[in-house]
N, C-alpha and C positions, 0 to 999 in steps of 0.2 A: 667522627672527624668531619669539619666543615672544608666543603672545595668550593672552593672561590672561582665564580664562572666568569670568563671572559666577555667582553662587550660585544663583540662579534658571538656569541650566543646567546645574547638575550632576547626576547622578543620584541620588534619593533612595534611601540605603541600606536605610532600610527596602520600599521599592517595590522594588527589585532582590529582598532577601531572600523577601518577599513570590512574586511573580513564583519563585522558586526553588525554594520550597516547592510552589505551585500544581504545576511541569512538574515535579516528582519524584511526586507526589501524583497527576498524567493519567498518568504511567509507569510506575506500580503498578498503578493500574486498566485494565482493558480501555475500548475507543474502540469509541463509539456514532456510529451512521450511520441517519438518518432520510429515508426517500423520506416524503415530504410534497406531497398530493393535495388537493384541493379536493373530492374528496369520493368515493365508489364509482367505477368505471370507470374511472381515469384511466391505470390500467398501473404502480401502484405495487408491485403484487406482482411482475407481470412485470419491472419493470426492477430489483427487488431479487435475483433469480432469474439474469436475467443478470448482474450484477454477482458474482453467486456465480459462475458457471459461469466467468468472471475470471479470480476469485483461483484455482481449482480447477485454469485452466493454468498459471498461474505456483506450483503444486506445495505451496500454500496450504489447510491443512487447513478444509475445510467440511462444515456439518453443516446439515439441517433440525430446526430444533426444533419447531417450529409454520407450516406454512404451510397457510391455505385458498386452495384456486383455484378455489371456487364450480361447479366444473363446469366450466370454459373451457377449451378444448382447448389453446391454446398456452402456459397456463401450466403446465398439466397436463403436456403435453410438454418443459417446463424443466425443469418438480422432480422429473422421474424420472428422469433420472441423477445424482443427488446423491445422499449418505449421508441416512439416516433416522433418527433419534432414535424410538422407538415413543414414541406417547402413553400417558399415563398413565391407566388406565379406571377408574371408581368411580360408585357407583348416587347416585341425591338422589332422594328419594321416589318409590323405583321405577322412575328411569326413570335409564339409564344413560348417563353424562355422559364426556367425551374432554376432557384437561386434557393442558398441554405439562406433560412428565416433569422437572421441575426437577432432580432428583437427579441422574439419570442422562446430566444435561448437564456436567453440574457432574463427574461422575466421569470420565465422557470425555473433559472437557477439551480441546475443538475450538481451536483457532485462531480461529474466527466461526463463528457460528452464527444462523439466521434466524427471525427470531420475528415474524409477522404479526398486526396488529389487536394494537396498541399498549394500546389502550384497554377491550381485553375484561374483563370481570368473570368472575374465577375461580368455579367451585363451591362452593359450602358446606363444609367441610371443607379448604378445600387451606390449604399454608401459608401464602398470602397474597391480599387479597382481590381486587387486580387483579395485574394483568400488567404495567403496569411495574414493580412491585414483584419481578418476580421477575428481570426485564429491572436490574434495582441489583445484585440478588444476582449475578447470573453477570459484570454488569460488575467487582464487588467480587472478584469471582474471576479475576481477569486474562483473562476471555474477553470477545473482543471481539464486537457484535452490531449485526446490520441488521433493520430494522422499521419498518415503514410505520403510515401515521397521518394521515389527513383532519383537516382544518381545524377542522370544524365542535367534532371530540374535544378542542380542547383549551380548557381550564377557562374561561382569559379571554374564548376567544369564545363559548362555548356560550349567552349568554343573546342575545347580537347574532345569532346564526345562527337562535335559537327567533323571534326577535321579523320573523327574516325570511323562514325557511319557514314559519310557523307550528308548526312539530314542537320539540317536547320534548327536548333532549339530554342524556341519564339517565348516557350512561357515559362520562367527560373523564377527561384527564390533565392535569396538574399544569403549568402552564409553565415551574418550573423542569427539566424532563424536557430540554424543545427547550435550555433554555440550559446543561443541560448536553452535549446532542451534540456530537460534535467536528465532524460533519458534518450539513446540512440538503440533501435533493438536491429541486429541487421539478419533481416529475413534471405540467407545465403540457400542457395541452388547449385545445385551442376549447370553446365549450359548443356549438355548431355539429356539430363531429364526435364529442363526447360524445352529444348526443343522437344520432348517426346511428347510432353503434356499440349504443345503448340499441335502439335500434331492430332493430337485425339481429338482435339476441338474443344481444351478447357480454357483456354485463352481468348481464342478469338472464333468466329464460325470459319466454318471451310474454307469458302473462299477467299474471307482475311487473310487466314491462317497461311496459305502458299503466298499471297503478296508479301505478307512482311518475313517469310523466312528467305526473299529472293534478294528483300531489302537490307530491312534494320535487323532479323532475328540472324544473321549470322555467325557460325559457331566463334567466328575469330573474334567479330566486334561482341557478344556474348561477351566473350573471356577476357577481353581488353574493359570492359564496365562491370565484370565484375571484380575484378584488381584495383578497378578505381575506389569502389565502396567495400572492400577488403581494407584500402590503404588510409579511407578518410576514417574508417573505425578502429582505424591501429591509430593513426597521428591523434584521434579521441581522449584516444585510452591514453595515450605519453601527453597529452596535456595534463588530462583528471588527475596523471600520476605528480606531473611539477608541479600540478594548484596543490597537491594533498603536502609535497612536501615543502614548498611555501609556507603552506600554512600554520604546518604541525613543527616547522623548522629546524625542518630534518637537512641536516649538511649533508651535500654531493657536489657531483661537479655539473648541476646541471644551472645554475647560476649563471647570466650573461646579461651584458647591457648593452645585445644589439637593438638598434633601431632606423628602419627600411625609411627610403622617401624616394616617391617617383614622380619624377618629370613627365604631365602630359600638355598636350594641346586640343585644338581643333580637331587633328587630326583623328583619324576611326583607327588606328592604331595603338591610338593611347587606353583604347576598351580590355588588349590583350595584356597593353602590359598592369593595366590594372589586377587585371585577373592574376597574373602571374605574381606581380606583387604580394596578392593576398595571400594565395596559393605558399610562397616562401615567407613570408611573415608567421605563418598558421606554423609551416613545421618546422619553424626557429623558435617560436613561439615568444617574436619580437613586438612590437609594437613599431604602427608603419604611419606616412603621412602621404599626401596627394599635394601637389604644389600645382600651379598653374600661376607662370608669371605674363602680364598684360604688358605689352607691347604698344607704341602708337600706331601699328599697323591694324589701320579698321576689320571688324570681321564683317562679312556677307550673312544673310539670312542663314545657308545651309552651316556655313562654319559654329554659326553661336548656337545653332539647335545643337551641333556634334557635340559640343564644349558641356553645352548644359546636360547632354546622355552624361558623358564621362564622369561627369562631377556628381548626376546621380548615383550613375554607379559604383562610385567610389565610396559616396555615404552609406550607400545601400550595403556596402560588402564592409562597413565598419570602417573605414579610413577617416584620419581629423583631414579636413580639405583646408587649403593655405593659398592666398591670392595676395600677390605683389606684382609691384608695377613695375619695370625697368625695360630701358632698352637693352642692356647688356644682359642676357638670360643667360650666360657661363655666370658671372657675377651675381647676380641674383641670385642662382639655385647655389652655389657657395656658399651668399651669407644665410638664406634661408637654412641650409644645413645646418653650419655652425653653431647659429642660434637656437636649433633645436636638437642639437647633441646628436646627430645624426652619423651612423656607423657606414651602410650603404647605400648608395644613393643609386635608380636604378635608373634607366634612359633605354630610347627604343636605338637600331642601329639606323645610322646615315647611310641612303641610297649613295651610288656614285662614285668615280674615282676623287683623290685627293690631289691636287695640285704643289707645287713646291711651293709655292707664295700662297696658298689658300689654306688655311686650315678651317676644320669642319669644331663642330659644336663637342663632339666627342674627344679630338685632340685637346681643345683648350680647358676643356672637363680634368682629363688626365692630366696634362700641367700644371696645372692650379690647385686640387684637391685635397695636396698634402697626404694626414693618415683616412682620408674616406674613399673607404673601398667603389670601386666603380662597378657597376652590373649592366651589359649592353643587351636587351634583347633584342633577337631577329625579328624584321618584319616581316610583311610580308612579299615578295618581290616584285607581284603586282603594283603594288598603293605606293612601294617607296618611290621617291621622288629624285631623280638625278643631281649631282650636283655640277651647278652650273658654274665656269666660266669666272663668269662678273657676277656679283651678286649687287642687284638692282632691288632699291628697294618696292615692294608690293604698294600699290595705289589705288585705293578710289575712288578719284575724282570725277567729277561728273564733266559730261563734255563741257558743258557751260564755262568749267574753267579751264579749261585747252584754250575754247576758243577766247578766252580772256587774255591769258598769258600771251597767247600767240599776235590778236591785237594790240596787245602795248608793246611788244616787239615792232609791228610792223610798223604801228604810229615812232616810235622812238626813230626806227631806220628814216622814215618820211621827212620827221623835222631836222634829222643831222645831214641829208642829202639835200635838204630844201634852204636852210638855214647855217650848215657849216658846210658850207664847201670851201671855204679856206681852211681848213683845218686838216690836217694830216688823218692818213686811215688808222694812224697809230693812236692819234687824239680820239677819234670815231670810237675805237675797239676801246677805250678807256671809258666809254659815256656807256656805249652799251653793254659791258661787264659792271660798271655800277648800279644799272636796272634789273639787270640779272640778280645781280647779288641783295638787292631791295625786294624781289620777289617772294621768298621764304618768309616773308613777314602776312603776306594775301594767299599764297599759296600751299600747299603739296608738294611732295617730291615730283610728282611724275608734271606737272604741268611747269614746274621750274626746269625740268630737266627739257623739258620740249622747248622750249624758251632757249636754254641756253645754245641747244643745237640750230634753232630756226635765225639766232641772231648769229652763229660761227659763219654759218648758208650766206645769209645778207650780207654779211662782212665782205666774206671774200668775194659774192657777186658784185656788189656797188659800190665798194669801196676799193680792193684791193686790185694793182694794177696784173695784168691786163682787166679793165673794168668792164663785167656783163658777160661774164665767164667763169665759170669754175674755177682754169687756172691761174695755176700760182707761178709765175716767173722765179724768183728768187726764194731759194732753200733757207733763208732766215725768215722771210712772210710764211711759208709752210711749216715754219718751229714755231712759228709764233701762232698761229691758228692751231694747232695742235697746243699749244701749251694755254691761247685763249682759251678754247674748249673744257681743256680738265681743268682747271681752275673756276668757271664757273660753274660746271658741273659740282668738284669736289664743296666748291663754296654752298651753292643752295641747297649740297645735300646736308651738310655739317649743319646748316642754319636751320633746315627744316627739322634734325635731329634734336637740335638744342631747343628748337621751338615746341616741338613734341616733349621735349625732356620739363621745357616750363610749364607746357600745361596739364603733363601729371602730378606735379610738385601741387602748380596751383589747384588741381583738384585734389590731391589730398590734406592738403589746406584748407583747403573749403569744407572738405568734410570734417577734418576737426574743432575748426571755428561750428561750425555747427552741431556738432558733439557737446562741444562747446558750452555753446547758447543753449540749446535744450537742457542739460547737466542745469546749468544754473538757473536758469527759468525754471525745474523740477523742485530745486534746491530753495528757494522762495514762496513757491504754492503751500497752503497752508491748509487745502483741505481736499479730498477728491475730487469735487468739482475743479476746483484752478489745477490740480493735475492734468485733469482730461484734458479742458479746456486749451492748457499749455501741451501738448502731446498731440491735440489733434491740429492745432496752427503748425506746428512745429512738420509733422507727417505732411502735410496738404503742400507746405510750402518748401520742402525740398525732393519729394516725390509725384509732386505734381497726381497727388490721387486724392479720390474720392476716400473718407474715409467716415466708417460707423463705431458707436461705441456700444457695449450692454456691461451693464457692472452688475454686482449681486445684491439682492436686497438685504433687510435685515435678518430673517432665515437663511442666508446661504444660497437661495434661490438664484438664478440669473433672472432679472429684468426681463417682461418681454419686450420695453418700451424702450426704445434708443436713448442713452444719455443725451447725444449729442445728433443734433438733425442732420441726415446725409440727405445728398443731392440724388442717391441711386433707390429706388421701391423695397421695401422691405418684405416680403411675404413668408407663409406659414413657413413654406420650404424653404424660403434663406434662411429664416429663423434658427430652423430648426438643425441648421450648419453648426450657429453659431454656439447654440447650445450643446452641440456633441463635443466641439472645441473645448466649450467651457467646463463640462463636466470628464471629460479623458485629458483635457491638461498639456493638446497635443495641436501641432498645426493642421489644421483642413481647407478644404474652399478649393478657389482655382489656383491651378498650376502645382497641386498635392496629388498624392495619390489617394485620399481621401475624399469623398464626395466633391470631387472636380467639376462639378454638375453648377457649382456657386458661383454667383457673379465675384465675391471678391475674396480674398486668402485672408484667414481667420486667425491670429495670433493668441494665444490663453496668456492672460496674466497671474500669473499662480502665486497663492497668499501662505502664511504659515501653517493655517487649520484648513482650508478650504479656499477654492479659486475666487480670484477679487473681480475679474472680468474678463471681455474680451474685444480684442480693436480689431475690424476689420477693414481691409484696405484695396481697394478696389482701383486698378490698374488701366489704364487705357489701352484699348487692344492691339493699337500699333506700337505702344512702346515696351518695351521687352528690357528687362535688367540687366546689367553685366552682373560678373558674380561680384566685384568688389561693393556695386549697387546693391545686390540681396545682404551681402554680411555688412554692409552699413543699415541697410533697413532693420536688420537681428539686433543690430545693437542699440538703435532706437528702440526696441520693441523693448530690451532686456533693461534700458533706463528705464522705461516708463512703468515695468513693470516694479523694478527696485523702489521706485517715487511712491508707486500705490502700496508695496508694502509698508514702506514707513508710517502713510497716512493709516493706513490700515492698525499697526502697531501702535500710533500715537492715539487712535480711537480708544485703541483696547485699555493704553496706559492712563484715560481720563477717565473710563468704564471702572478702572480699579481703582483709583483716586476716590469717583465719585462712592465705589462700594465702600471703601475705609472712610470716607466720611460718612456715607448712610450708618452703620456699624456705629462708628463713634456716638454719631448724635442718637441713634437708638438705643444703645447703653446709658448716654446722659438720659435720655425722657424718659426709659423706664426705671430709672433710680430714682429720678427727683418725682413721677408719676406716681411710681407707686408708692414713696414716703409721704406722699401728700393723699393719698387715696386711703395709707392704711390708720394716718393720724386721724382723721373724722369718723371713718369707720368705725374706730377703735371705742370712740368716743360715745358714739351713739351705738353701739352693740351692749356697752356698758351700761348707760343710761337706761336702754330698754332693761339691760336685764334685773338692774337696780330695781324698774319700776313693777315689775312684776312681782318683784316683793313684797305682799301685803305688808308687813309693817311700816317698810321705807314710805311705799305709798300711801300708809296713811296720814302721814304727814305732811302736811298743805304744802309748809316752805322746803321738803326736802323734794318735793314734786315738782312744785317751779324751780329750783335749782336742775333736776332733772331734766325738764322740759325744755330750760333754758338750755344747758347743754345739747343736747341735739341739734335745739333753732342752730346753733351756731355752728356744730358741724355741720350741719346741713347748708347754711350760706358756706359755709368753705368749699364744699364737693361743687356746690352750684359755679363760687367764683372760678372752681376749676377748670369745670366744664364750660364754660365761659368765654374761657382762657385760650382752651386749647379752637375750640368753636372761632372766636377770633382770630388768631393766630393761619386757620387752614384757609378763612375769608381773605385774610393778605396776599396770601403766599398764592393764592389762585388768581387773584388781581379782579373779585367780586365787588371789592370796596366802592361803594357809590357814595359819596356824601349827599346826604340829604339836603342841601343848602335853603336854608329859610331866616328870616329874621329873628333871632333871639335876643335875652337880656341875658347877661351877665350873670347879674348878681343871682338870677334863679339859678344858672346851671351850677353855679360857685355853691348853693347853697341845698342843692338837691345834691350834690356830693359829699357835704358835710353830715346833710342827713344819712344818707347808706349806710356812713362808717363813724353815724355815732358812737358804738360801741367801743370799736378798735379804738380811736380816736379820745375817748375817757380820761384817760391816764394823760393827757398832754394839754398845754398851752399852746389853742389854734388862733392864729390872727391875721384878720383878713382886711386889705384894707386897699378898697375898689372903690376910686369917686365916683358920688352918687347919680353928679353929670355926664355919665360917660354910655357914650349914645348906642342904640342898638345895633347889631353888625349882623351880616347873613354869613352861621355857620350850620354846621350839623350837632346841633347841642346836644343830641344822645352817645356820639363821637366823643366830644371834647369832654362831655362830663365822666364817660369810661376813663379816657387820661386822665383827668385828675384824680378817681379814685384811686387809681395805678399806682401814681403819683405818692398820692396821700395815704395809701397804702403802704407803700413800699417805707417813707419816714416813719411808719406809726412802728413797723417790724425791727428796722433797725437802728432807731436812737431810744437812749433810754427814758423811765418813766420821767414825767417833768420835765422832756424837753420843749421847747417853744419850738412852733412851726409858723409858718407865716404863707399868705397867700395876696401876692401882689397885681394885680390886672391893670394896667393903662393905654392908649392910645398911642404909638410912635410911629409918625412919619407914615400913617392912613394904614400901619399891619396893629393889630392886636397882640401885646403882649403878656404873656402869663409867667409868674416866678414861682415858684414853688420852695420853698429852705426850710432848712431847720439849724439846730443848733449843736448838732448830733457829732459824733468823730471823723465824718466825712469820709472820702473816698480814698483807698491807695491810687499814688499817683498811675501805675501802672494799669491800675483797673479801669480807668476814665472811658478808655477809647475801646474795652471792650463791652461797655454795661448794656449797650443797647443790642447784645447777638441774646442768637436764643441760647436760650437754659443756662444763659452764663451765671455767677454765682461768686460773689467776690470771696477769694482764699480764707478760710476762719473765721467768716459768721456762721452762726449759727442755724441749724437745718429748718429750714420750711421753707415754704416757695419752689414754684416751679422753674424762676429765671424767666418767664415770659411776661409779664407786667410791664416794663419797660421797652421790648422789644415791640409790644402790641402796641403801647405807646406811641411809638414813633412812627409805625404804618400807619394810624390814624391822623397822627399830625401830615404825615408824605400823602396823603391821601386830600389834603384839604391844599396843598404845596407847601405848605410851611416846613418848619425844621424847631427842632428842638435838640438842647445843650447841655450837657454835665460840667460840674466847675466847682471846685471845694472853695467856702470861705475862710477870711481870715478872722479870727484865730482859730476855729472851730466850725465844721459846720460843712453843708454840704448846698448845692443849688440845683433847680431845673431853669431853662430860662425858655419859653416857646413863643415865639413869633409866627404868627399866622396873616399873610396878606386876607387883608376883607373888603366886603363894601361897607360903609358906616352911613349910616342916616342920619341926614343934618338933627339938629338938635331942634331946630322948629319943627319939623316933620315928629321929630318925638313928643313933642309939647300936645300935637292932635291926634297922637295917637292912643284911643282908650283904654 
């Protein structure tokens, strides 16, 4: 009986494909294996150690790349009988430092290899700044690796471990590290026998040994970390379990379309809630965003470095990061929500009381939100910040324009007391509230705002009666100074907002006009060079950087030679930046965590088979990128890389053109070659064998008939060879004509000779006035063309036809006719007679098809041109005009 399965249980194609991609993509790369410890002592080395000594029996190449064993004798008795990898030695101020030899792992190409302290920070100078970083690379290299990694190292928990030993956790890893392991092995303890083992001194020596049980080894913080990697190996396990039934689509209720986005800033608070974020993402097992919406409020040097941590470490912990511009950031993170389907949105909590007329960022969150859940975390109560009162907008302006503002105020008061003093203080306060209100146009909030207070002060000193006094007589002039005041305040602020609000519009305007213009300028280059070309004008002139280019050569190779000439030195060591970019496919240089040692940050442009190149862009050191600047630079990079794929792709598509024409014409020249090769052959294999037989051979005329036979295979093989000999002299552009003074009628007539024989069977007539004066050509040229010529009518008109050979002088060029009287040309075949090995439809087999093609390289070789043209009623034509010098005809008269 057939059951008919519902849509809701079939498999999604795109999820199978998916899934497809992923296990070809683990199959390429090497498989990471994580011993995972609750913290020093737990035997994570040692059980990584034996695990090696494992694979080592089952005949499993292994290698030490890095292991410490603190001094402990039983690990020390593991890892010496393993292979060693030497560490790599190099000084840092003097004092000489021991780095795992990446290179030389990489060259050896182990099987596994073991890399201890997951979490270390590399030296100064290496290629990358931690050690998972190099733990990518050698997975990227199909080598597989084990390495251990305490709890406390990794990024999400690091602030929950600080706030619970009280110690500082300076060097983490990244969580997506653990989620990409294939394995987690968690090396569990008591904290009972961890202390005891602290104790005996397998841990640390003595005197350690009582520091850190006074510190970090206590029993409670012990049992609080190791809960934590009890619970990061349980949330493991309930992922593997939803990826398995995902995959294998297995119905439960574990199915959900949550999806997390948190709101950060400048702020050093936005680090926790990041964390926390991940943290609840992970055992939702949602998928989360990072937002950061850009404000016209300027940041300070320390704000944009805080902004740039947070954004790393949002990346770093797996977050898509999102940069919008708005003054209204309730608004903002709204539409950003909606737009990306967003279920809870998360935010840190507002320091301070709330006013009745004030609402905080949090109230307008909650009003607004509709169904998106709100999530407020605590800060900290240190860092939070009170709320104030008035909310004044934040300013940078530099004194220069205070004292600007504040001068055109004074000057404005000068000329209305100098110049209107007929005029009412009512008039006055009208002149200097319209300066005010003009101000937002040259200024800031803050230097407008001091403006409007310095002119309310002037007002009522020198204008308002009693004059040259504070006060104010009359309680309508004191409503009126009060209502002057916010008015211009509220005006320059509103002007300076909407002026802020124009020139993020116009800067995103300007970036798309320049999305723009590059797009299409990409969109018209027609080979990699006018790519580059177009990509590095395009970079220089809206980022204002230095920029280098290295593309690949025809091996796949990177260049070591710059496409394009930068303004900055190129040496071994930038080089050799550029080249690790190009070959791992990944960002490096400065401002990466990869070889940051580089003058400038290295972008790969990655092709369909292998990387097409790499742009490197080198930055001025006091200017520093916003982040909506870096994701407009990604997306320059990501055009430019699309542009070189195509060129790339349209390479390959003329590469396969030109091979289906290779192909083609090489099936035409060995069909029509070797019918031409096996007819003379044939000929003359017969001939000899005939003549070896005494009888045949003794007969005189059955010998010359013999003999005859071969002569003439033999001029065929030769005309072939000839043929094709001519033919390879074109095509190479060897053709020199000999140019010298000739006669005519000889070269006319040393070509009738050649092809006496062929030529037998016909009516040849030739008919060149006797007057017609010597000319400088290449007579061994011209006379191969006419045998061609006269070749080709002798094969294909039949016995009896008339041919004709016409020569005269026109207009100082030489021309030559060539006809016969034969069935002539299909119309169709005219304009392809002169390609190679062409062959007009349903004649009959002989010929190579190059007679005529050789033809015409000879005639294009002297500049002339030669013509195909059927006659009427019958018949066919050559017609060749060749430009000469001719010799007067006295000159011919003395010549002997």
């Amino acid at each position: 009986m057939n059951i008919a399965h519902s849509d809701h249980e079939r498999p999604d194609p795109d999820a199978l494909l998916q899934r497809i991609n992923r296990e070809a993509e683990k199959e390429r790369k090497g498989k990471l294996k994580i011993f995972l410890g609750m913290c020093a002592g737990t035997g994570k080395t040692y059980e990584m150690l034996k695990a090696a000594h494992e694979l080592v029996n089952k005949q499993i190449d292994v290698v030490i790349g890095y292991v410490e064993t603190h001094g402990r004798r039983e690990t020390e008795a593991l890892a010496t009988g393993l292979p060693l990898i030497p560490r790599k030695r190099q000084e840092y101020r003097g004092a000489p430092l021991e780095e795992m030899d990446l290179d030389a792992i990489i060259a050896r190409r182990p099987t596994v290899v073991l890399v201890d302290e997951l979490a270390h920070t590399n030296a100064p100078g290496s290629r990358h700044t931690k050690r998972y970083n190099d733990v990518i690379e050698l997975l990227d290299n199909g080598i597989d690796v084990y390495t251990a990694l305490n709890i406390q190292h990794l990024e999400s928990r690091a602030d929950t471990v600080a706030q619970i030993t009280g110690t500082a956790i300076r060097e983490t890893v990244p969580d997506s590290i653990v989620e990409m392991a294939d394995e987690v092995e968690l090396i569990d303890i008591s904290p009972e026998e961890l202390l005891k083992r602290l104790a005996e001194g397998k841990v640390y020596t003595s005197d350690r040994s009582q520091a850190a049980v006074q510190n970090f080894f206590r029993k409670g913080n012990l049992t609080a970390l190791r809960e934590m990697a009890l619970r990061l190996t349980a949330e493991r396990v309930d992922q593997q379990l939803r990826d398995y039934m995902q995959t294998e689509q297995i119905a439960g209720p574990w199915k959900s379309g949550q999806r997390l986005m948190v709101a950060i800033s400048s702020n050093p608070h936005s680090e926790e809630l990041i964390r926390w974020a991940r943290r609840m993402s992970y055992s939702m097992g949602a998928s989360w965003i990072v937002v950061y919406v850009e404000t016209s409020a300027a940041l300070d040097g320390a704000s944009r470095d805080q902004l740039a941590r947070n954004i790393k470490l949002a990346r770093e912990l797996g977050a898509e990061v999102i940069s919008t511009s708005d003054e209204n950031i309730v608004s903002a993170l709204l539409r950003v929500a909606r737009q990306h389907n967003i279920s809870q949105l998360i935010i840190g909590k507002s320091g301070g009381r709330r006013f009745l007329w004030k609402k905080n960022l949090l109230d307008d969150l909650i009003a607004h939100s509709g169904g998106i859940d709100i999530y407020v975390v605590g800060a900290d109560t240190q860092s939070a910040r009170p709320m104030r009162l008035f909310s004044i907008p934040e300013t940078h302006s530099g004194i220069g324009q205070y004292a600007l503002a504040a001068g055109i105020i004074i000057a404005v008061v000068t000329f209305c007391a100098v110049f209107l003093g007929g005029v009412s203080y009512h008039g006055i306060a009208m002149v200097l509230l319209l300066t005010v209100s003009a101000m937002p146009l040259m200024f800031s909030s803050g230097p407008v705002i001091t403006a409007a207070l310095l002119s309310a002060l002037c007002w009522d000193f020198f204008f308002i009666p009693p004059k040259y006094t504070m006060w104010i007589a009359l309680l309508e002039d004191r409503l009126m100074l009060l209502t002057y005041f916010s008015v211009a305040t509220v005006t320059s602020v509103l002007s300076t907002r909407i002026r802020a609000q124009e020139k993020a519009v116009r800067q995103r305007e300007d970036r798309a006009i320049a999305l723009y213009g590059l797009t299409k300028e990409l969109a018209a280059a027609q080979t990699r060079d006018e790519v580059m070309r177009v990509s590095i004008v395009n970079v220089k002139k809206y980022f204002s950087a230095d920029v280098i280019a290295f593309l690949s050569d025809a091996d796949g190779e990177i260049s070591p030679t710059p496409h394009i000439a930068s303004t900055f030195a190129i040496d071994q060591k930038e080089f050799s930046v550029a080249a690790w970019t190009y070959w791992n496919e990944k960002k490096a240089g400065a401002g990466t965590e990869t070889l940051p040692f580089a003058q400038a940050t290295y972008f790969p442009l990655s092709g369909p088979r292998y990387p097409l190149g790499v742009i490197g862009v080198r930055m001025d050191k006091e200017i520093k990128l916003s982040i909506d600047q870096e994701v407009f630079l990604d997306n320059f990079i990501r055009q430019i890389a699309s542009a070189m794929e195509r060129e790339f792709l349209n390479e390959m598509a003329k590469e396969s053109i030109a091979v289906e024409e290779s192909q083609k014409l090489y099936k035409t020249l060995f069909n029509s070659i070797s019918h031409e090769l096996r007819t003379p052959i044939t000929s003359i294999m017969t001939a000899a064998e005939n003549l070896q037989n005494e009888k045949l051979a003794a007969d005189e005329m059955t010998r010359r008939e013999l003999s005859g036979e071969i002569h003439l295979a033999a001029e065929r093989l030769n005309r072939i060879a000839e043929n094709l000999l001519d033919m390879t002299r074109i095509e190479s552009g060897l053709i020199r004509p000999n140019i010298d003074w000739c006669d005519i009628h000889d070269v006319v007539n040393t070509a009738l000779a050649r092809l006496s024989t062929e030529l037998s069977r016909h009516r040849v007539e030739v008919s060149i006035p006797q007057t017609l004066p010597l000319v400088k050509l290449d007579s061994g040229l011209i006379e191969q063309v006419l045998i061609n010529l006269l070749f080709n009518a002798s094969v294909y008109t039949p016995a009896g036809s008339r041919i004709t050979i016409n020569a005269c002088i026109d207009s100082n060029d030489l021309e030559f006719v060539v006809a016969d009287n034969g069935p002539g040309f299909p119309v169709a075949s005219i304009p392809l007679l002169f390609e190679k090995f062409y062959r007009i439809p349903g004649t009959k087999t002989g010929g190579t098809g190059l007679g005529l093609s050789i033809a015409k390289g000879f005639i294009e070789a002297h500049k002339g041109t030669i013509e195909a043209a059927n006659l009427s009623p019958s018949g066919a034509s050559f017609t060749i005009r060749i430009p000469s010098i001719i010799q007067q005809q006295s000159d011919r008269e003395r010549t002997p």
